[in-house]
C-alpha distance (Angstrom), angle and dihedral (degrees) to the residues before:
residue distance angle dihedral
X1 . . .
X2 3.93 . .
X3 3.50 92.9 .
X4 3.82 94.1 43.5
X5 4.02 83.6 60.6
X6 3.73 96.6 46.1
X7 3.80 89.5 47.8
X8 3.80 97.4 53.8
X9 3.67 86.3 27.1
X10 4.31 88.7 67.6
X11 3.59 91.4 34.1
X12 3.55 99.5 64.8
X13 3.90 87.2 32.2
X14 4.20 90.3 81.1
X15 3.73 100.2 44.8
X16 3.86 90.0 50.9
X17 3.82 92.1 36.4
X18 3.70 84.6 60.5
X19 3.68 92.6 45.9
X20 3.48 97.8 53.1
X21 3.41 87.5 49.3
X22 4.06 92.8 -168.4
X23 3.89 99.0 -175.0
X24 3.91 92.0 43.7
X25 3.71 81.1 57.2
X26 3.90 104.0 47.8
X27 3.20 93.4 81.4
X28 3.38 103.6 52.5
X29 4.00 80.6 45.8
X30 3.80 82.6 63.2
X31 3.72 102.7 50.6
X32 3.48 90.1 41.9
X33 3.70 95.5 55.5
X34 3.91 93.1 33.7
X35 4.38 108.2 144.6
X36 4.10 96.2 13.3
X37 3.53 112.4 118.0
X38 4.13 122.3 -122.8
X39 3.58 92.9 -88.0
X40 3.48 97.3 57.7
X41 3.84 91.7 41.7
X42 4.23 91.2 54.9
X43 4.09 81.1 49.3
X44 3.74 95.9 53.9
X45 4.04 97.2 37.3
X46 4.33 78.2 51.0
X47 3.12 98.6 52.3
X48 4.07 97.8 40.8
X49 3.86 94.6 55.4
X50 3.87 95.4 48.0
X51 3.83 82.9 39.6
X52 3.57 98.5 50.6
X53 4.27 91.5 32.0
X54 4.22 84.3 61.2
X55 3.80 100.3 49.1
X56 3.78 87.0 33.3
X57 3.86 97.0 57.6
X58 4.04 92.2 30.1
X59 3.80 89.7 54.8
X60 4.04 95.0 46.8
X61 3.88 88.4 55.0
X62 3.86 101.0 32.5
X63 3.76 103.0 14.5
X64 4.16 97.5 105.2
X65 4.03 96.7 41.5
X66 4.20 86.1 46.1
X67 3.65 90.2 52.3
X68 3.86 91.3 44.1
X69 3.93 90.0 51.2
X70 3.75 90.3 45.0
X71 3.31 100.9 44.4
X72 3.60 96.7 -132.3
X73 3.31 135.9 119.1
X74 4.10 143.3 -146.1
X75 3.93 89.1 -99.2
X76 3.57 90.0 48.3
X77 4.29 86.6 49.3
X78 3.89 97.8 48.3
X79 4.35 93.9 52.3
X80 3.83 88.2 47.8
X81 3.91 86.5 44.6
X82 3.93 93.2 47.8
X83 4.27 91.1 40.8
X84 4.03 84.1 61.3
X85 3.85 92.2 45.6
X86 4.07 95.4 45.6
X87 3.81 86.3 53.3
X88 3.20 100.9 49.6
X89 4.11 96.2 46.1
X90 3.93 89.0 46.3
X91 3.56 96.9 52.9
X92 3.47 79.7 50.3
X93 3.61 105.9 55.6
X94 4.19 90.5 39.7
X95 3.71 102.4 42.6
X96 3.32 100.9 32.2
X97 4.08 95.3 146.6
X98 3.71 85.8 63.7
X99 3.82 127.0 76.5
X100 3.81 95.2 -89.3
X101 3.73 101.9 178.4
X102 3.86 124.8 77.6
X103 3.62 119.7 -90.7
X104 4.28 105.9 -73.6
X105 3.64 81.1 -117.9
X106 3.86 97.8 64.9
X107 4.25 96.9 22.6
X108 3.93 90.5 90.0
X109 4.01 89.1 56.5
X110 3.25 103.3 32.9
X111 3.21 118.2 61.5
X112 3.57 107.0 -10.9
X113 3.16 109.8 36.7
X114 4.92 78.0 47.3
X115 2.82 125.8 28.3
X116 3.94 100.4 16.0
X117 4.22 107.6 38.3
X118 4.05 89.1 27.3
X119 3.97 117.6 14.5
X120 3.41 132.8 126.6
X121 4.02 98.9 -46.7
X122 4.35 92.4 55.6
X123 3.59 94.4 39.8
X124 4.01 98.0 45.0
X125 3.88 87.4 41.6
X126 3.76 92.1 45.4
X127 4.19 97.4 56.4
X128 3.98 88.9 37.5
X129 3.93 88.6 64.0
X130 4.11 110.3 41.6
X131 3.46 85.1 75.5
X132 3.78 91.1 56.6
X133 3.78 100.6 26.6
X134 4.03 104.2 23.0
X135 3.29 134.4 -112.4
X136 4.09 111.3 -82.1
X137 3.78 90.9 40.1
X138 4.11 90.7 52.4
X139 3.68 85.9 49.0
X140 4.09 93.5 49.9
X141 3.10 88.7 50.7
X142 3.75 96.1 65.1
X143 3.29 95.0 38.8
X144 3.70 85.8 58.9
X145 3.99 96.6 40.7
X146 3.86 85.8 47.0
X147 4.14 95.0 48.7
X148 3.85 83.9 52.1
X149 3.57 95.4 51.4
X150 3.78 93.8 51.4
X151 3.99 95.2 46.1
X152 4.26 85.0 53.0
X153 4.00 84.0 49.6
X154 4.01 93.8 49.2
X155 4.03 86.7 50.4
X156 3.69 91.1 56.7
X157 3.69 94.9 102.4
X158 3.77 88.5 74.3
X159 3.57 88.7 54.6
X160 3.56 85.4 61.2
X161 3.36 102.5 42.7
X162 3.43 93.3 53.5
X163 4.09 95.9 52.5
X164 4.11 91.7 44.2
X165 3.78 120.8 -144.8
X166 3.88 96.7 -53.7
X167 3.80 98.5 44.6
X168 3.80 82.6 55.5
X169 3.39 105.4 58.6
X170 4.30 91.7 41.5
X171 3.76 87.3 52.6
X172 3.89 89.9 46.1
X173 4.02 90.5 55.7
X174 3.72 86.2 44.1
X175 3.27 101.3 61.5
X176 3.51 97.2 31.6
X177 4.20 78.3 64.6
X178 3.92 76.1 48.9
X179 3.26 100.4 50.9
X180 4.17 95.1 53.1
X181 3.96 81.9 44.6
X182 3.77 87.1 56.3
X183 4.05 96.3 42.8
X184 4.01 92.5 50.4
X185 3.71 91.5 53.4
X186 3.81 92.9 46.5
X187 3.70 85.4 59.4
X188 3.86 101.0 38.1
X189 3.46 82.9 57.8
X190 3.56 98.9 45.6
X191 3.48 88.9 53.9
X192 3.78 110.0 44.6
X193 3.85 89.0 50.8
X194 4.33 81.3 49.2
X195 3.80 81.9 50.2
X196 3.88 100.3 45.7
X197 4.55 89.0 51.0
């Protein structure tokens, strides 16, 4: 039984591991959290996993009948998720004198904790494999991925330290670039697969 667990447990540990995709994210992590101080950052990477950990376990046991009831669908989920993302990296890029981040208070829900730590990708991923790997391992599994993601996240500051001042703010306007990149192929996706049903 215990090995059963651990089995299905690490086999549905690399497709979401990949989803998550924790390092692709850091960066993002870091222009998004570019001038708060380390309290603020342990707040928002807090608040992100337990915020992402909810709506990731919720969705894995609910996710099909609240689409059904909604009438929506995952295509429908990953162009709303890349319309929040593309405004937030524009805003970004053209004001960036003003404070172009959410408030600290919503940053860890919105969008790390959804789109970036569990959008489309996790969520997708995570309903496509409790039929193969069973329910409690799927959900370990992002618990796990998600844990990882925030421990990368909380080891930013070397990062940082490591690129100076300067190197900061370039690597903040790249990925902010990123970032759009990221939210117009969330939605090109979500709607060629709308197109092709």
């Amino acid at each position: 039984m215990l090995m059963d667990l651990l089995q299905n447990t690490l086999q549905a540990f690399i497709p979401l591991f990949v989803a998550v995709d924790a390092f692709g994210t850091l960066p993002i992590f870091v222009s998004l959290t570019d001038g708060l101080d380390a309290k603020q950052k342990k707040h928002i990477i807090v608040q992100s996993f337990w915020t992402a950990s909810v709506v990731g376990v919720i969705f894995i046991l609910l996710g099909n009948l609240i689409f059904r009831f909604l009438s929506i669908t995952v295509q429908d989920f990953m162009i709303a998720g890349g319309a929040i993302l593309f405004c937030i990296s524009i805003n970004d890029i053209i004001n960036p004198a003003n404070a172009r981040r959410l408030p600290s208070a919503d940053l860890g829900s919105v969008p790390l904790g959804i789109p970036l730590m569990v959008g489309p990708a996790v969520l997708t991923t995570s309903l496509l494999l409790v039929p193969q790997c069973k329910l409690l391992p799927t959900i370990i599994s992002v618990l796990i991925n998600l844990l990882i993601a925030a421990t990368i996240f909380r080891q930013s500051h070397h990062l940082l330290r490591f690129l100076g001042e300067a190197g900061s703010k370039a690597l903040s306007k790249v990925m902010s670039l990123l970032l759009a990149a990221i939210a117009v192929m969330l939605m090109r996706n979500g709607i060629q697969e709308f197109i092709k049903q």
